[in-house]
Backbone as a printed PyTorch tensor [residue, N CA C, xyz], in Angstrom:
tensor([[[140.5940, 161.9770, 118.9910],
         [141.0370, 161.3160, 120.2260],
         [142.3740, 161.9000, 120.6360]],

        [[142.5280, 161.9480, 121.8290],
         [143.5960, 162.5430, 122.0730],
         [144.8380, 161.7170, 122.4550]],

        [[146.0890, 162.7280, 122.1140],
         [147.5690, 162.2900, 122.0470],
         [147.7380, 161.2270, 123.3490]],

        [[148.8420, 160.3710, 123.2100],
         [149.4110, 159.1640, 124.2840],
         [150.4110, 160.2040, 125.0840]],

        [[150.1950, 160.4750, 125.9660],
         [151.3690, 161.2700, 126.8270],
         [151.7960, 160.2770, 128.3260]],

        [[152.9120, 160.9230, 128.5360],
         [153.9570, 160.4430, 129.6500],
         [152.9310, 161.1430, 130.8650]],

        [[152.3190, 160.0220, 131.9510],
         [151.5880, 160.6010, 132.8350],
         [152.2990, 160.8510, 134.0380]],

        [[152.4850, 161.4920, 134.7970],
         [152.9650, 161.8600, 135.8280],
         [152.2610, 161.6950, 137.0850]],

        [[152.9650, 161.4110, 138.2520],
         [153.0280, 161.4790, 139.6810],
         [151.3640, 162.1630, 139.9180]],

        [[151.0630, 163.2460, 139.4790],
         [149.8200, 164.1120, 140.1630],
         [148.8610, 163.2080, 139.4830]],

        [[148.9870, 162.7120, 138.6350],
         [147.7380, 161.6080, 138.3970],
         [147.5980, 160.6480, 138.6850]],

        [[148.1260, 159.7080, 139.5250],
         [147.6690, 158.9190, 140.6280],
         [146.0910, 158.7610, 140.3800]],

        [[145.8830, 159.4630, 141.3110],
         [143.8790, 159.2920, 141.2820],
         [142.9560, 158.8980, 139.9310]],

        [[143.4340, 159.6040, 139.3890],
         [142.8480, 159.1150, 137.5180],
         [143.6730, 157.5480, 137.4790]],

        [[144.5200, 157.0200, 137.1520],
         [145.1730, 155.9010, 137.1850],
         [144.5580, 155.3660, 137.9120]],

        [[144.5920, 155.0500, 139.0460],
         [143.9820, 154.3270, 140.2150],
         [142.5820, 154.2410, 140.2550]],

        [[142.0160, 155.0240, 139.2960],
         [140.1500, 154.8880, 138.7030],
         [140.3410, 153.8470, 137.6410]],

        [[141.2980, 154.2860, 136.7870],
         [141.1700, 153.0060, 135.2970],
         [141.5310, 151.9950, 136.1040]],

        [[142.4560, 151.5810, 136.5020],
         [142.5220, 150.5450, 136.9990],
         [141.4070, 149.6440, 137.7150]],

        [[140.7830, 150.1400, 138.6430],
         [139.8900, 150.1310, 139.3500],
         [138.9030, 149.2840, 138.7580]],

        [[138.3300, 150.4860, 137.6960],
         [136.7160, 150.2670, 136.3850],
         [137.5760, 148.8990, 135.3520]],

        [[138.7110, 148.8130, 135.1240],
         [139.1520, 147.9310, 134.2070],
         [138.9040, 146.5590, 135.0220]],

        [[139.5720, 146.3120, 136.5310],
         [139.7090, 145.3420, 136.8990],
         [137.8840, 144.6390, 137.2660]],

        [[137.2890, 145.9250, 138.1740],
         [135.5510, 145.4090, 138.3810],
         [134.9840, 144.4440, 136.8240]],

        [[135.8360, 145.5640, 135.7920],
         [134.9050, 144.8080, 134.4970],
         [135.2160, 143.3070, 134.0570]],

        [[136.5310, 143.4770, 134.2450],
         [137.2490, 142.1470, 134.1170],
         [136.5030, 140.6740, 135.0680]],

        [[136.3740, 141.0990, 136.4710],
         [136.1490, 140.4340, 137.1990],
         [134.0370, 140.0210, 137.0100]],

        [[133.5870, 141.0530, 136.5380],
         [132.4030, 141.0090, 136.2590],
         [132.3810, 139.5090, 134.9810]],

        [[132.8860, 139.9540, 134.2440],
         [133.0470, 138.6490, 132.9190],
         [133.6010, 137.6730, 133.4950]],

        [[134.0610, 137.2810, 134.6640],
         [134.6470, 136.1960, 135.2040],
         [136.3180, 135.8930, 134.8520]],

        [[136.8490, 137.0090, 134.7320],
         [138.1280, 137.3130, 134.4070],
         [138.8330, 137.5460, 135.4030]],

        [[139.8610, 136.5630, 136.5100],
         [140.0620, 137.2490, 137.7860],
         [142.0020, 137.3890, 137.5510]],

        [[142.0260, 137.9820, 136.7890],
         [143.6260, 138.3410, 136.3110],
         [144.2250, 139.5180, 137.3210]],

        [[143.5340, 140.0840, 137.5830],
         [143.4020, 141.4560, 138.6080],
         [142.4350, 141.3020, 139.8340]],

        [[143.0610, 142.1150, 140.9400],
         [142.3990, 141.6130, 142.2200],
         [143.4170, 143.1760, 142.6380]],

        [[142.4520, 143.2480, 144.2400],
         [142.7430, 144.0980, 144.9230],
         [144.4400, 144.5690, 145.2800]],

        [[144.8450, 143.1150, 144.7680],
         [146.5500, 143.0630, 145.3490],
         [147.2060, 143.4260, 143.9150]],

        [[146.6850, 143.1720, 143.1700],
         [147.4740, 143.8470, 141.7030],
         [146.7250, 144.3090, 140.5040]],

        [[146.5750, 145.4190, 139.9260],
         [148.3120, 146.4220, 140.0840],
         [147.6450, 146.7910, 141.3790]],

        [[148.5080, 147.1240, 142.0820],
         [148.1960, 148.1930, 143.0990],
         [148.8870, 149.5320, 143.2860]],

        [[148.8230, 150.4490, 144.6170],
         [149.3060, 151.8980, 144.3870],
         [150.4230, 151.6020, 144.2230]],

        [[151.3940, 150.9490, 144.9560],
         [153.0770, 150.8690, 145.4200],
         [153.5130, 150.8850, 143.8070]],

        [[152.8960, 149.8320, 143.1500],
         [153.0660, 149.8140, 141.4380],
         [152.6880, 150.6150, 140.6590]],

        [[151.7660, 151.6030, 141.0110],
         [151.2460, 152.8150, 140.0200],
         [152.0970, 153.8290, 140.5720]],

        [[152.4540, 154.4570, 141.8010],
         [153.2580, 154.7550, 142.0970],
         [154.5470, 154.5060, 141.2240]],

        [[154.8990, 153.4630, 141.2560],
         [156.8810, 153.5060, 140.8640],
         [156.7900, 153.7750, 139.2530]],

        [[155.6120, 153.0580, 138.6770],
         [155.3950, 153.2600, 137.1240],
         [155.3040, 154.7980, 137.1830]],

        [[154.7630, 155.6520, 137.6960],
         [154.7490, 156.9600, 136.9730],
         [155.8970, 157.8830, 137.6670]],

        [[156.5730, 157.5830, 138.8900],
         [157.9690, 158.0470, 139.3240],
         [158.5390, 158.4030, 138.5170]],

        [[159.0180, 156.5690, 137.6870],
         [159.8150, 156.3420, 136.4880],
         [159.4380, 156.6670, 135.0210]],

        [[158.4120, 157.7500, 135.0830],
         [158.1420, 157.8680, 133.9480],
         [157.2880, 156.6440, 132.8550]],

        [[157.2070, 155.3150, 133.3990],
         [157.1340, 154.3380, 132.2570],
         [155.9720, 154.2210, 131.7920]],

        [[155.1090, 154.8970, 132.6140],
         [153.3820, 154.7640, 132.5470],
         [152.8400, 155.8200, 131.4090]],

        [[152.0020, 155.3610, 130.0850],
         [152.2990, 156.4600, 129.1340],
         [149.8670, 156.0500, 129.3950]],

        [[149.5590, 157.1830, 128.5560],
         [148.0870, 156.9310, 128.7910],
         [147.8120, 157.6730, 127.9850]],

        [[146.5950, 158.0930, 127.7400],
         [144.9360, 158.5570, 126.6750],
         [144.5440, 159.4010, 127.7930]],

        [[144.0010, 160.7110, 127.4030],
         [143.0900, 161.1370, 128.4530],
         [141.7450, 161.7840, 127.2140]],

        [[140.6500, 161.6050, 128.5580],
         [139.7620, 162.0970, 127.4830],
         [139.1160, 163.4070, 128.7960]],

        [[139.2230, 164.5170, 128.3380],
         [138.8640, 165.2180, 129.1680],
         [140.1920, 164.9720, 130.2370]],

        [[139.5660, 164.9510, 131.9970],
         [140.6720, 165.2090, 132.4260],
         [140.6460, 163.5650, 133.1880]],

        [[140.0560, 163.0860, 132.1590],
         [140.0680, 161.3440, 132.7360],
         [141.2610, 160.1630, 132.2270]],

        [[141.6880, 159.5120, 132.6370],
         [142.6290, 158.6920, 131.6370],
         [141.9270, 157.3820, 131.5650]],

        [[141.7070, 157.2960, 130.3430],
         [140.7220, 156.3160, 129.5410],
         [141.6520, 155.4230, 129.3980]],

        [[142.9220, 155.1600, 129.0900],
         [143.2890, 153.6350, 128.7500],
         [145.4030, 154.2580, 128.7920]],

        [[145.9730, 153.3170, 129.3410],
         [147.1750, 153.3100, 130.1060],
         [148.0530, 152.0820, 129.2740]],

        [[149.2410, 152.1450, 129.7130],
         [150.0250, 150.9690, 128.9930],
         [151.2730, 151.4790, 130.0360]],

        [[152.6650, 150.2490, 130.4930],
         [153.2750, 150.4440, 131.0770],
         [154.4630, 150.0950, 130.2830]],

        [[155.7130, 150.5520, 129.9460],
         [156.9590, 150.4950, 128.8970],
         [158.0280, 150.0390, 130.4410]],

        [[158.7110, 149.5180, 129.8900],
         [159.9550, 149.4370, 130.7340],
         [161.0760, 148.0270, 130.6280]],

        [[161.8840, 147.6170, 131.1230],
         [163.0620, 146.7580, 130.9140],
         [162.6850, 145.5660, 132.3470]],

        [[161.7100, 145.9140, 132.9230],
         [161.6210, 144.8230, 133.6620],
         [161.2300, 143.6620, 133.9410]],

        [[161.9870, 142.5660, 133.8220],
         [161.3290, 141.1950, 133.4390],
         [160.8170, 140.2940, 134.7540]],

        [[160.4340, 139.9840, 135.2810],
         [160.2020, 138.8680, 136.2180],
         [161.3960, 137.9400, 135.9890]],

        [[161.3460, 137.3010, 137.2180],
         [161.8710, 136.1610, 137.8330],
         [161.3770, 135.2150, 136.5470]],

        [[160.1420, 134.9170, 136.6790],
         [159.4300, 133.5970, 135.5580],
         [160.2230, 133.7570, 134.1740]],

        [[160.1180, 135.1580, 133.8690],
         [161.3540, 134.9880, 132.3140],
         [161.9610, 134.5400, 132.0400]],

        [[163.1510, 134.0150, 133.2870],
         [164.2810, 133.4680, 132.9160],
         [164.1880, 132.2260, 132.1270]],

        [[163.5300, 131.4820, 132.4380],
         [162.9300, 130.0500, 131.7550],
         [162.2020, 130.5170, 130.8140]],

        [[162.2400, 131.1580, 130.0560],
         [161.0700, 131.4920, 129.0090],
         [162.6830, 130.9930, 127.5110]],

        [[162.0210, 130.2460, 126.3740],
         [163.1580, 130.2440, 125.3240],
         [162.4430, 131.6070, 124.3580]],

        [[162.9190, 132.6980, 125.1200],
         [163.3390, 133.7930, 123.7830],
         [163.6080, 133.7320, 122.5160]],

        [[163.2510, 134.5930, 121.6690],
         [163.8470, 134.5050, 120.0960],
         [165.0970, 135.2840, 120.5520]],

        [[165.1690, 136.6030, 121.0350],
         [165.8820, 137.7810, 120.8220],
         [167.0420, 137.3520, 122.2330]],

        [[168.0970, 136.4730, 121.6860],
         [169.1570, 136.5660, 122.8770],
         [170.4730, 137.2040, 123.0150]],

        [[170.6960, 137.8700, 121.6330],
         [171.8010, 139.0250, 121.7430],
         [171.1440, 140.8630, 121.8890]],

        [[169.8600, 141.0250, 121.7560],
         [169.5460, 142.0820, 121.8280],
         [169.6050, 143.0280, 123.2860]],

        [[168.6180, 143.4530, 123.4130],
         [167.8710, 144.2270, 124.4960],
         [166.5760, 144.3900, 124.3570]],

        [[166.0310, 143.7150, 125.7910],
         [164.4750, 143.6070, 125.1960],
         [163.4420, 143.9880, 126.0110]],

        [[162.8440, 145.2870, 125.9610],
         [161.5090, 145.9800, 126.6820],
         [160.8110, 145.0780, 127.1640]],

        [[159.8070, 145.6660, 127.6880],
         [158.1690, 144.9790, 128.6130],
         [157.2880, 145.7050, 128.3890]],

        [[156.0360, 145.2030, 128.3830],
         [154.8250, 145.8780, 128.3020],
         [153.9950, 145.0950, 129.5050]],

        [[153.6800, 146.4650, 130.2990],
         [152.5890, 145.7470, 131.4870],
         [151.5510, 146.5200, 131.3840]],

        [[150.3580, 145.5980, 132.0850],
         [149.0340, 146.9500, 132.3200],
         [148.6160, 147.1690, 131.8110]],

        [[148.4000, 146.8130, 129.7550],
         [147.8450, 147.3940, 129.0480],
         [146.4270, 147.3120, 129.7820]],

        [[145.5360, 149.0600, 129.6760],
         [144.0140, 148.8550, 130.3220],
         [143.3620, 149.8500, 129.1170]],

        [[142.0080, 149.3000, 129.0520],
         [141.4810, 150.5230, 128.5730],
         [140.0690, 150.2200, 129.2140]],

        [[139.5730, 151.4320, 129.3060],
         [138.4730, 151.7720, 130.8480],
         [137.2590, 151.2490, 129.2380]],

        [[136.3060, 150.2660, 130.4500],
         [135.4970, 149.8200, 129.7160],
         [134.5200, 150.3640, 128.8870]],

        [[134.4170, 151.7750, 128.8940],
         [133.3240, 152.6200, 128.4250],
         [133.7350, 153.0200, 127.1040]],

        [[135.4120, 152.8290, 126.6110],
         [136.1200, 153.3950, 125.2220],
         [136.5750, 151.8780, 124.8690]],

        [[136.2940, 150.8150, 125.5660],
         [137.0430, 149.1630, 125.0070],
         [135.9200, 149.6100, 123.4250]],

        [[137.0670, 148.7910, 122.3540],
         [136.2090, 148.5620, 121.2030],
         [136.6510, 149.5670, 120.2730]],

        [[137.2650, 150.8150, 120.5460],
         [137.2520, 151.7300, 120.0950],
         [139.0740, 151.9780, 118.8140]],

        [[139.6500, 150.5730, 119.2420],
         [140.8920, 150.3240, 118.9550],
         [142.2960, 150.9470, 120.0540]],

        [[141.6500, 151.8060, 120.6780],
         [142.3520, 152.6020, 121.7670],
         [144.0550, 151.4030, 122.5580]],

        [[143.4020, 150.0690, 122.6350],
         [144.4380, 148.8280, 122.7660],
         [145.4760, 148.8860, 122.0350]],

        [[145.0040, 148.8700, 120.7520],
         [145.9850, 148.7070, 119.4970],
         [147.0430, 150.3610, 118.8220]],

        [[146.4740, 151.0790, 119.4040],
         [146.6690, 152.3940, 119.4160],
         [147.3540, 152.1130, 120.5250]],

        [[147.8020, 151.9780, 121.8520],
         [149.1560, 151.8530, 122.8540],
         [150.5020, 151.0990, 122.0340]],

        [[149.3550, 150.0780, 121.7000],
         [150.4550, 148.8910, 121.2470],
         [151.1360, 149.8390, 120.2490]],

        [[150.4410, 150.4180, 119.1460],
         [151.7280, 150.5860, 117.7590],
         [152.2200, 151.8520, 118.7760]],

        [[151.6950, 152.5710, 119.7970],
         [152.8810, 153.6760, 120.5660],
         [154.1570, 152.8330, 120.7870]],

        [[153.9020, 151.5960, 121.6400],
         [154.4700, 151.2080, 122.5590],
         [155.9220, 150.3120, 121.3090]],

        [[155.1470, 149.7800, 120.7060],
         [156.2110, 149.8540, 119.3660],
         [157.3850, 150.7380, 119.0410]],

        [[156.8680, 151.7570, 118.9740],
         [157.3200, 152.6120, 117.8810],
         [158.6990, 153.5950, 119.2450]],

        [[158.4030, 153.4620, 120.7890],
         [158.9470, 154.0720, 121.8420],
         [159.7760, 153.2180, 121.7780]],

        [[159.7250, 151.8550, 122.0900],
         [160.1070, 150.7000, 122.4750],
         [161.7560, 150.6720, 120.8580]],

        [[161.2360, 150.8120, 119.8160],
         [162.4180, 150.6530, 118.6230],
         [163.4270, 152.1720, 118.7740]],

        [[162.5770, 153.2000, 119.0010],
         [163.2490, 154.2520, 119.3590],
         [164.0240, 154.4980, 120.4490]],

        [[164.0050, 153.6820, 121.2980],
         [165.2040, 153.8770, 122.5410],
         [166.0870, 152.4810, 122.5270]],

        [[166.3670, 151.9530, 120.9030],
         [167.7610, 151.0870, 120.7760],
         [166.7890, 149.7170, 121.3900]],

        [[165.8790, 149.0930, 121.7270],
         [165.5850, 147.8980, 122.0910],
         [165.6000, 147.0990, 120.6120]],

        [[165.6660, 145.2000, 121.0080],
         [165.2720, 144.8650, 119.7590],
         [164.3280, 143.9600, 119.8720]],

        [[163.4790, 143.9140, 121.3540],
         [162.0460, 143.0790, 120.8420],
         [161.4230, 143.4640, 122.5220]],

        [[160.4500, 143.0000, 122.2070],
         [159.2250, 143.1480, 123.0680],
         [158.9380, 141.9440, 123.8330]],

        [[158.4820, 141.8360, 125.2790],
         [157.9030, 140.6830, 125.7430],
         [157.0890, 141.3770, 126.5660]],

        [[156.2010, 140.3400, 127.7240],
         [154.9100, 140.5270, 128.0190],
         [154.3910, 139.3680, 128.3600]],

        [[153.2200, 139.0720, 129.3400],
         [152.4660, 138.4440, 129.7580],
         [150.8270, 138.9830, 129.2890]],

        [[150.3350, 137.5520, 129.2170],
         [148.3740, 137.9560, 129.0210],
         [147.8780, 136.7710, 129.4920]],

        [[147.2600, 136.9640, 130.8150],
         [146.4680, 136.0130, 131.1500],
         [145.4450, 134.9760, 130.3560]],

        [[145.7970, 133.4350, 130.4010],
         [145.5390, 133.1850, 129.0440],
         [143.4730, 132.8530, 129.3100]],

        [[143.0540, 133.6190, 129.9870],
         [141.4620, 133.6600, 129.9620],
         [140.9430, 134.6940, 129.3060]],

        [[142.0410, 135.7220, 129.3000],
         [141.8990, 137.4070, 128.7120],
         [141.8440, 137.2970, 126.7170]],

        [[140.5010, 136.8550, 126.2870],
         [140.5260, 136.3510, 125.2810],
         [141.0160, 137.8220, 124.0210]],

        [[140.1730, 138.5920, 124.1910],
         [140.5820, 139.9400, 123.5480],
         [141.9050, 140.3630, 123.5190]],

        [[142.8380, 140.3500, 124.7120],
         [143.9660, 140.5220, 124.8160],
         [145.0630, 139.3130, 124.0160]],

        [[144.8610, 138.6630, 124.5090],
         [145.4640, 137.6930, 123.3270],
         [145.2730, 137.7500, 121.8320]],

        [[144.4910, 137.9730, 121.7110],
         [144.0610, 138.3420, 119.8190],
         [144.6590, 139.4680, 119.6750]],

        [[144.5500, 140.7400, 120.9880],
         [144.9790, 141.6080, 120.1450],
         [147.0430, 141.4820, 119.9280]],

        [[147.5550, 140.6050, 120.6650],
         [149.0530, 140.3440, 120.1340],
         [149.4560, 140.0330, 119.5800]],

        [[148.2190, 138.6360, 119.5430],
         [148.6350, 137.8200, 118.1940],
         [148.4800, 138.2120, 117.0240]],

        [[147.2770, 139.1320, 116.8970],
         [147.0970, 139.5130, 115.5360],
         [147.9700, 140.7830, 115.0540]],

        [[148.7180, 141.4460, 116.7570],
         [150.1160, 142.4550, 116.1450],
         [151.3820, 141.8710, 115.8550]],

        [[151.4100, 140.5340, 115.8550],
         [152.6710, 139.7600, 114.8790],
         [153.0860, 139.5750, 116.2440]],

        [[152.7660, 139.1530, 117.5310],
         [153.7980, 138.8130, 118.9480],
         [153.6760, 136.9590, 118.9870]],

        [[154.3260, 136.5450, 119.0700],
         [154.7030, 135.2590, 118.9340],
         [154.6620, 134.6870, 120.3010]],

        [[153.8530, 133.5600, 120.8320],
         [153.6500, 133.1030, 122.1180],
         [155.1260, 132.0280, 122.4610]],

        [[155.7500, 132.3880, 123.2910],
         [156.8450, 131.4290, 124.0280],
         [157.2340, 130.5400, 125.2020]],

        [[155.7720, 130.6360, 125.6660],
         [155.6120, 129.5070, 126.4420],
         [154.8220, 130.4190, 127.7030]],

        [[154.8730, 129.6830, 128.7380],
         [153.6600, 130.2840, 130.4530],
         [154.3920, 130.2660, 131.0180]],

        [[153.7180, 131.0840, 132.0820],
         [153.8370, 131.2980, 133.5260],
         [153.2660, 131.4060, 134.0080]],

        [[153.0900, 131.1130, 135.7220],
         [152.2400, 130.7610, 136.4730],
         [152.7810, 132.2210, 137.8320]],

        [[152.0150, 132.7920, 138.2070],
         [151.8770, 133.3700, 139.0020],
         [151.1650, 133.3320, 140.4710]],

        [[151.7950, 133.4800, 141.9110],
         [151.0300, 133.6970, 142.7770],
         [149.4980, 133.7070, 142.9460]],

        [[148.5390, 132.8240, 143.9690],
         [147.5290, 133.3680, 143.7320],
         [146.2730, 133.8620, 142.3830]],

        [[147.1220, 132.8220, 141.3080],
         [146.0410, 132.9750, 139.7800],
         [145.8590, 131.3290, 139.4000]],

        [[144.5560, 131.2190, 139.4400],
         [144.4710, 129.8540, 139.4000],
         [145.1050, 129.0570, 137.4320]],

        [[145.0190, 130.4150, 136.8110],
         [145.0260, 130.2570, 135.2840],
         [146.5890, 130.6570, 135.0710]],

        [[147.0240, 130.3080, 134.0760],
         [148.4910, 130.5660, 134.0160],
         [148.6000, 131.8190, 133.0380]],

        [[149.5320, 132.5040, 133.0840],
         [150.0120, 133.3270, 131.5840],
         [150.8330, 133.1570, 130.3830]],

        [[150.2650, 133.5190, 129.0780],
         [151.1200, 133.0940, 127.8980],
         [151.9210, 134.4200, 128.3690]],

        [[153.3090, 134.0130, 127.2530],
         [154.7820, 135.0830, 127.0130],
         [154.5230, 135.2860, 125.7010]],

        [[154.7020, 136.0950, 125.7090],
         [154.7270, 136.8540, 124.1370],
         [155.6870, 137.3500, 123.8300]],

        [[156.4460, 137.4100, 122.4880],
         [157.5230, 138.4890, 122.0700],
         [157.3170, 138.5150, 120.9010]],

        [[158.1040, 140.2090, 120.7720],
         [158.2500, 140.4970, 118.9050],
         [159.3780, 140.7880, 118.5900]],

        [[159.9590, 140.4570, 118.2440],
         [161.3290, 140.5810, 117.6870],
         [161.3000, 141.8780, 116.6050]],

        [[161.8780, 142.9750, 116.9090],
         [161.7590, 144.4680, 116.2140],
         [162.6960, 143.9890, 115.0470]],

        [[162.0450, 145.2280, 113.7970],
         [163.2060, 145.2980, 112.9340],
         [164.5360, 145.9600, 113.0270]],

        [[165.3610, 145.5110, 112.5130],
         [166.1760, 146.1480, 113.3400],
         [167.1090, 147.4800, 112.2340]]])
């Protein structure tokens, strides 16, 4: 399987397919976490500007994506954190295109997204997972991420758990 690389600007179109096949599948299982309005381009766009968008390609396709970065929502602020003297990353977007789900390819971002995330001085992780997204939730909980309460978002009738991991330090 091939290496997690930093995707760039010219891949747009591949991105904007996973996304696409991730969200139809989602929505097929009755999963409506994703919709036409999110992610959308303006957001795949700024994620790979900034570099934060890291992905899998298989061939010249990108099979499964993950988004790194320092940006928290508004809803965070009310969230009770473990980590309040640190510095603490985000993970958005984790996708993996339904044809490689199963394959561990999820858990394979995650220990990337780990291992990027301790290497550029952070000391924990947070994140949202729609709490209908049953797979996704197992797969945090069962990577040691500790749930810290919801949020409710625009337009989602279901709320989201917060997750964090507090890195070693």
């Amino acid at each position: 399987m091939a290496e997690i690389t930093t995707l760039q600007v010219d891949d747009l179109q591949a991105v904007k397919s996973l996304y696409t096949s991730v969200t139809r599948n989602l929505r097929k299982s009755g999963n409506y976490q994703w919709d036409w309005i999110y992610p959308n381009v303006f957001i795949m766009k700024s994620d790979l500007k900034n570099g934060h968008l890291f992905g899998i390609r298989d061939d010249k396709a990108i099979i499964a994506a993950i988004v790194i970065d320092d940006k928290q929502g508004a809803a965070y602020a009310s969230m009770d954190w473990q980590d309040h003297e640190g510095k603490a990353a985000c993970i958005h977007r984790l996708a993996v295109h339904p044809d490689h789900q199963g394959k561990g390819l999820g858990s394979k971002l995650l220990r990337f997204a780990e291992a990027y995330i301790a290497s550029h001085g952070y000391t924990s992780i947070r994140l949202d997972v729609y709490a209908e997204n049953a797979a996704a939730l197992g797969m945090y909980q069962r990577g040691g991420y500790s749930e810290r309460g919801k949020v409710r978002y625009p337009f989602r009738k279901v709320p989201y758990f917060c997750f964090e991991k507090v890195l070693n330090k």
